[in-house]
C-alpha positions in Angstrom: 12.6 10.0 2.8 10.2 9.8 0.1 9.6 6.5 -0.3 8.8 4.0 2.4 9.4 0.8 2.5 8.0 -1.9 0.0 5.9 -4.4 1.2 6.4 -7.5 1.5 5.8 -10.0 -0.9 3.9 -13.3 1.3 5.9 -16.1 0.5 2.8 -18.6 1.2 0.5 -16.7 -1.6 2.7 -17.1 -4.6 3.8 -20.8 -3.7 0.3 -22.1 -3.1 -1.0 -19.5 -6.9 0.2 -22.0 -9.5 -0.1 -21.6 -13.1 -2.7 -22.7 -15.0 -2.0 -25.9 -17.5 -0.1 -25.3 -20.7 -2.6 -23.9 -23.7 -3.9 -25.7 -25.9 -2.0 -26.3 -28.9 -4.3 -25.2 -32.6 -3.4 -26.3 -36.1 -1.6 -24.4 -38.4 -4.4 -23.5 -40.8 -3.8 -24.4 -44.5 -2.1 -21.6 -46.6 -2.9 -21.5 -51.0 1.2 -21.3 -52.3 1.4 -17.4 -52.8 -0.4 -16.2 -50.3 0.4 -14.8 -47.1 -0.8 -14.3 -43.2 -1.2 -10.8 -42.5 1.0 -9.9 -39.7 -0.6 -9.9 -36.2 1.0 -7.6 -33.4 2.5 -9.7 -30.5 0.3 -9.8 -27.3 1.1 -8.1 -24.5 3.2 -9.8 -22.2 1.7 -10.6 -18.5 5.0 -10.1 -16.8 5.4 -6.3 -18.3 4.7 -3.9 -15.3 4.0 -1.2 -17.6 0.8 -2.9 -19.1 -0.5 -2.9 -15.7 -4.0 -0.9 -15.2 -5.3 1.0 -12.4 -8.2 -1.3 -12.5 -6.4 -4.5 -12.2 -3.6 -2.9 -8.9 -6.7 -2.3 -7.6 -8.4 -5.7 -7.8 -4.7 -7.2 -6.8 -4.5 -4.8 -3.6 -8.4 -6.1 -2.8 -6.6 -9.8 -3.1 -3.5 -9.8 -1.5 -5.1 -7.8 1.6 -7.5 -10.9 2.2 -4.6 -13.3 1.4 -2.3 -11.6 3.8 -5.3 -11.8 6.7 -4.9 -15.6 6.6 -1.1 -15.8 6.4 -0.8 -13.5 8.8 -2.3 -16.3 11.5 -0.1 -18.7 10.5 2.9 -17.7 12.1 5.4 -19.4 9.7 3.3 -22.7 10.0 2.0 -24.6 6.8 -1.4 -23.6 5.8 -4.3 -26.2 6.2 -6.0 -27.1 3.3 -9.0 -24.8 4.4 -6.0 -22.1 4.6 -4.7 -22.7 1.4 -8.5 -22.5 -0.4 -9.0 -19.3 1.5 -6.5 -17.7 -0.1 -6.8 -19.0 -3.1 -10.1 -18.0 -3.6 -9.5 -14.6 -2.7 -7.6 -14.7 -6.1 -10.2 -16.4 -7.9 -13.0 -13.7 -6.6 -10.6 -10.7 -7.4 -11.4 -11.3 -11.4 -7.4 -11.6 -12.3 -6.1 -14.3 -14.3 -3.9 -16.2 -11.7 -0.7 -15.9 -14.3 -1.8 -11.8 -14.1 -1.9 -11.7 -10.4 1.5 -14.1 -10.2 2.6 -11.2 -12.4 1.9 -8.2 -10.1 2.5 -9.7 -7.2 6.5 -10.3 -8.2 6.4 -6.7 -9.2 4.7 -4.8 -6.4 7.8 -7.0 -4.6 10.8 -6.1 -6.8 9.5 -2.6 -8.7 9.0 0.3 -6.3 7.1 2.2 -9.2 4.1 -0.8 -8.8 4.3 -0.5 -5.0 3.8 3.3 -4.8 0.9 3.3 -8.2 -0.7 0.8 -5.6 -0.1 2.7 -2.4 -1.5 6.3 -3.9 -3.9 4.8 -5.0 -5.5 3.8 -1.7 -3.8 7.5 -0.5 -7.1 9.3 0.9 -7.6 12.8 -1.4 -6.4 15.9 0.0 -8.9 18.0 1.9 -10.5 20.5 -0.4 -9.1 24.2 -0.2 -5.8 22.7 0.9 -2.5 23.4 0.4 -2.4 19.6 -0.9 -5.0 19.9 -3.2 -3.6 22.7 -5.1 -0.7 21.4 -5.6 -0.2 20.7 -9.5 1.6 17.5 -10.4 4.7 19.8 -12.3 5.1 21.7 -8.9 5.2 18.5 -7.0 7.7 16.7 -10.0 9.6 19.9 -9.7 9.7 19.4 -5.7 10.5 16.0 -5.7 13.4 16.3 -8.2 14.6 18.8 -5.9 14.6 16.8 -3.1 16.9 14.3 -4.4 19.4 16.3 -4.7 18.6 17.5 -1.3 19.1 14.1 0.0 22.3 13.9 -2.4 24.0 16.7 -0.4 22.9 15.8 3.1 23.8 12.3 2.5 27.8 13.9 2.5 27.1 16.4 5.8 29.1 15.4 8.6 27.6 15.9 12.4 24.6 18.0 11.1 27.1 20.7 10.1 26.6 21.5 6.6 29.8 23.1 5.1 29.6 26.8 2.9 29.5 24.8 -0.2 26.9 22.5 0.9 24.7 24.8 2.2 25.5 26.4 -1.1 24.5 23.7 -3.1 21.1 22.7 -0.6 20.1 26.7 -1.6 20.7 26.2 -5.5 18.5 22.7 -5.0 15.9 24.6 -3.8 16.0 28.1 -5.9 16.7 25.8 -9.4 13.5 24.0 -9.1 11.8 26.3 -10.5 9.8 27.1 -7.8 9.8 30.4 -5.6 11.3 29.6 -2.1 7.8 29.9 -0.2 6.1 27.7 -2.5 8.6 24.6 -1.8 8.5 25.1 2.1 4.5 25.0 1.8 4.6 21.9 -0.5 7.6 20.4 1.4 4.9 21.0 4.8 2.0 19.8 3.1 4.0 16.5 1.9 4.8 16.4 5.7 0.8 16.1 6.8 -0.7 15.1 3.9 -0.6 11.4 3.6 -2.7 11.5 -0.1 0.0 14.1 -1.3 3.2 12.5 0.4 1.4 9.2 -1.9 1.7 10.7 -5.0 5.5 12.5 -4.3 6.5 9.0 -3.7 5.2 7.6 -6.8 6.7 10.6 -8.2 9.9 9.7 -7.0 10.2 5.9 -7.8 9.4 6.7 -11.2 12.8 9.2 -11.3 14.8 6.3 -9.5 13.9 3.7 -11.3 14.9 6.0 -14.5 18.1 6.8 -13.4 
């Protein structure tokens, strides 16, 4: 399949990342009779996944990788104090506003689309000359969209014996991607081997689940 498995959100990072205190409160400026506050656009919110930049997975991947290092000595035990400001620092140092990080982790936990944008983007690029690297990102959408269907039909084949109409149906997958045949057994081969490419046809393909 596509998509491999989420990781795991570390229980022992988010409970030990608390929010900081409540904002402080500011007057409501005086207002003449008549006159009227221009109309500000709402902020962004922190817990929106799609205002997520590349900049700030990146500096969340950088965190939770150190974080993990230390919870991953505990064995299920509490963390010492030392433990805890380990990992809490590695939030601190990452330059994300604990509430932000709080944010991203929950999603790179619950939305596969964060988890894959994180994962290719740590995907190593394709070799030059490659198969990989010539592989556009509509060929590879086109690929991908075909393989679900794939999936769709294989999911129903009994004993590895496809049946005439779903071998049928595999062949239409295949010849109404729009691709030529050849073409989608050299991307399905380079998906196969290369691990940068195989990164992006999973983001590729959380995005079409998650809009289903």
């Amino acid at each position: 399949m596509l998509r491999a498995p989420r990781l795991a959100l570390l229980v022992s990072a988010a409970a030990l990342l608390t929010a900081a205190g409540a904002q402080a409160q500011t007057a409501t400026p005086y207002q003449p009779a008549g006159q009227t506050t221009p109309t500000q656009a709402a902020p962004a919110d922190p817990n929106d996944p799609s205002t997520f930049t590349d900049e700030e997975l990146r500096k969340y991947d950088a965190a939770i990788t150190r974080v993990r290092a230390v919870s991953d000595t505990l064995n299920g035990a509490q963390p010492t104090p030392e433990q805890q400001a380990e990992m809490a620092a590695a939030v601190q140092e990452s330059g994300l506003e604990v509430v932000r990080f709080n944010a991203i982790s929950r999603a790179a936990a619950d939305n596969p689309v964060i988890d894959a944008r994180i994962r290719a983007m740590k995907a190593p690029p394709p070799v030059p000359g490659s198969v990989a690297a010539g592989v556009s990102e509509a060929e590879l959408t086109q690929f991908v969209q075909a393989m679900e269907k794939i999936r769709a039909v294989t999911a129903t084949v009994q004993n590895g014996q496809a049946t005439p109409e779903q071998s049928a149906q595999l062949t239409a997958a295949v010849q109404g991607s729009g691709l030529a045949v050849d073409r989608f057994n050299a991307i399905a081969a380079a998906v196969s081997q290369d691990p940068g490419l195989r990164a992006r046809a999973e983001l590729i393909g959380a995005r079409y689940q998650v809009a289903q």
